[in-house]
Steps between C-alpha positions, in 0.01 A plus 500: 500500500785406769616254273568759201626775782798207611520464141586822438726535779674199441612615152572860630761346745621309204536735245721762773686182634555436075579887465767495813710196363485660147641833666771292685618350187474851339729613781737196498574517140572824538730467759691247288539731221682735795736234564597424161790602357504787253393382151390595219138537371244643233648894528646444840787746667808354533669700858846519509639626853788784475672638834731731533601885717280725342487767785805621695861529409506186303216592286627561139690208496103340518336730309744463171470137602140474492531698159641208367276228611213742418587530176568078422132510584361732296697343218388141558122613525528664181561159341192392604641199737304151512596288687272153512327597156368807679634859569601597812608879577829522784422768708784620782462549892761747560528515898784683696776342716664765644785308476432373804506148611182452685289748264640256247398134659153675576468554145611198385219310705264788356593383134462093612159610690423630127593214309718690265621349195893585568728792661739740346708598754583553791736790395750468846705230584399524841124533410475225261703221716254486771237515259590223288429225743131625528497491131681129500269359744188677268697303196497878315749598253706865559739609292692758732745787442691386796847451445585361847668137447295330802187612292550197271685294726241410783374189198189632442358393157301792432792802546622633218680879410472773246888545526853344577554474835742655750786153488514653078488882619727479788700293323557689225574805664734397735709383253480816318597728786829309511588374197365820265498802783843342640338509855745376747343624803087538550246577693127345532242631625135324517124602633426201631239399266450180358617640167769711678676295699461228221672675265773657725570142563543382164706796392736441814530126401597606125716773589726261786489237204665779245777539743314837670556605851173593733626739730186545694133411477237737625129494487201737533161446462176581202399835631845658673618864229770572759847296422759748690586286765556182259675722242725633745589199602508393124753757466750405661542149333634681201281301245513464126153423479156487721241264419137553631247246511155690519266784319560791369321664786788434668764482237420836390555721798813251611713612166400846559633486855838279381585762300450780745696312729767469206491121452675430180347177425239456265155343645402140372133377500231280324240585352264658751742799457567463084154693525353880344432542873853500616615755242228715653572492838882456458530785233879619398616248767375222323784512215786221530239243717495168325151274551444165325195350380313175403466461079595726230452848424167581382671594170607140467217295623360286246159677510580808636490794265142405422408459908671858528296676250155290620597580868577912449159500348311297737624665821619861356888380703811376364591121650682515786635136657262204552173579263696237245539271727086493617407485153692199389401358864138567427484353167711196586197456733240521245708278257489267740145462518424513170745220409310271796215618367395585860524742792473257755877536685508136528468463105710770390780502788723206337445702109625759728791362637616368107381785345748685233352838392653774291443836628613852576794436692609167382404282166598154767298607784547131678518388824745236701354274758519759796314775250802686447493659136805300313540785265592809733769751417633744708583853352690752689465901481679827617364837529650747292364827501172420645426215331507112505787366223582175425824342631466136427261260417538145595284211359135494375568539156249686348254324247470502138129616487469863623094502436473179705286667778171556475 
């Protein structure tokens, strides 16, 4: 009876010491699958990280954004995506930046902590430079709307943009204030930004190159509306033209306040002023400032009659600025994936990097070896009664096949 009693115990001991190793390999298999990159499986989500301002004065340059990369999405689901021999569905983690630096690196180690599959965005230059190196170490892909020139230049493998970057912008339109506008004297003016100050710089570069003369260089900051005392100053340099490198939350209330001040010169930006939003706030002011942006016109984008018309009826809003540019981002992406036949970043990063896709904005979206699109036009506009015309478009022919995107 004792006998059958140890018995018993000894194979109740057994059988929880059996049950306790099973549950430990239960829990370390598990905790492998956490720590593997993000792959496909039998009807598995695919997350794709997006970040961008969608509160605060920065906000609709996001939201359109977000439109864009929204919409990619939806469109590759409805293909019914496999990738592996099974389907997959991408599904997107919209978060918001603030445009702000640290917000920005927190999120950034939120998306690695989540094993996302790859990153649209960041949106700012000075948002998705710091970010970038979390992303690097992580070995994630982002395709960012930064136009900053560092962005791509810090030799990161895994950086790559929706648009041309501020050395083409800058470039561009510093050449254009003096050779086209005849500018003999100007003024800059930058917020400080990353993207500000980046693109001030390239634009003073161009313009000294075109045989221009920068009379004085002043400098504000992201969230200042008053400009008297720099305008003033401004003033009294006599110039033929003033460039600002910066929003159009600050653009827009500086060319209303040039003109009360009677400054002659027109305003010159880029394109966080060639926006709906700066008509708005600038109003009857507005006419005569000249803004220049990455691409074509929608009008003569490869795909984009057909992504207008889809777009309007999607989100009820015409297309502002950057939706394009997310869209052709987010699909390049997916393409990506699909031709590695895997959404593991360290099997689809080199397709990536090689990749040539033909899309909204561009029928050769390509990149060089920094991940700067080798296809990017610039195209320059002036208000005229209250409403973006364009000047001049430079490069980035547009493609043969307007029904390429989709």
């Amino acid at each position: 009876m004792q006998v059958s009693k140890l018995s018993t115990l000894t194979l109740a001991v057994a059988a929880a010491v059996a049950l306790s190793a099973c549950g430990k390999k239960e829990e370390a298999a598990s905790a492998g699958a956490a720590s593997a990159p993000a792959q496909a499986s039998a009807g598995s989500e695919i997350k794709i990280g997006f970040a961008a301002p969608l509160t605060g004065p920065q906000s609709h340059y996001g939201e359109e954004y977000k439109n864009g990369v929204t919409l990619a999405i939806e469109d590759a689901n409805a293909d019914k995506p496999t990738i592996g021999g099974k389907p997959v569905t991408f599904v997107l983690d919209a978060q918001d930046d603030q445009a702000d630096p640290k917000t920005a690196t927190q999120l950034a180690q939120k998306f690695v902590d989540e094993k996302v599959a790859g990153i649209i965005g960041h949106f700012n230059s000075g948002t998705a430079i710091p970010a970038s190196k979390i992303y690097s170490d992580a070995g994630i892909p982002m395709i960012a709307m930064a136009t900053s020139p560092v962005f791509t230049a810090q030799g990161f493998k895994n950086t790559f943009r929706s648009m041309t970057s501020d050395t083409q912008q800058g470039g561009v339109m510093g050449k254009f204030a003096v050779e086209k506008l005849h500018a003999k004297k100007i003024v800059i003016v930058d917020d400080r930004t990353a993207y500000g100050q980046g693109l001030a710089d390239e634009f003073e570069k161009s313009a000294r190159a075109a045989g221009g003369d920068v009379v004085k260089r002043e400098f504000t900051n992201d969230k200042a509306t008053d400009f008297t005392a720099i305008l003033t100053s401004i003033k009294g340099a006599n110039p033929d033209v003033v460039f600002y490198g910066g929003a159009d939350a600050q653009s827009a209330p500086m060319v209303k306040q040039m003109k009360r001040l009677g400054l002659k010169a027109p305003l010159i930006s880029g394109e966080m002023t060639k926006t709906p939003t700066f008509l708005q706030l600038a109003g009857k002011e507005a006419d005569g400032t000249i803004a220049s942006l990455a691409g074509l016109p929608l009008e003569q984008m490869p795909g984009g009659k057909d992504y207008e018309s889809r777009y309007k009826a999607r989100f009820k809003t015409d297309v502002a600025t950057y939706s394009p540019y997310g869209y052709d981002a987010t699909r390049t992406l997916i393409q990506a994936m699909k031709d590695a036949n895997s959404s593991d970043p360290k099997a689809y990063l080199p397709v990536l990097a090689k990749i040539t896709h033909q899309g909204v904005t561009s029928s050769n979206w390509t990149y060089d070896d920094k991940g700067d699109l080798k296809d990017g036009g610039i195209t320059v506009y002036k208000v005229e009664n209250g409403q973006w015309k364009v000047m001049e478009t430079v490069g980035g022919g547009a493609g043969k096949d307007a029904s390429a995107a989709k």
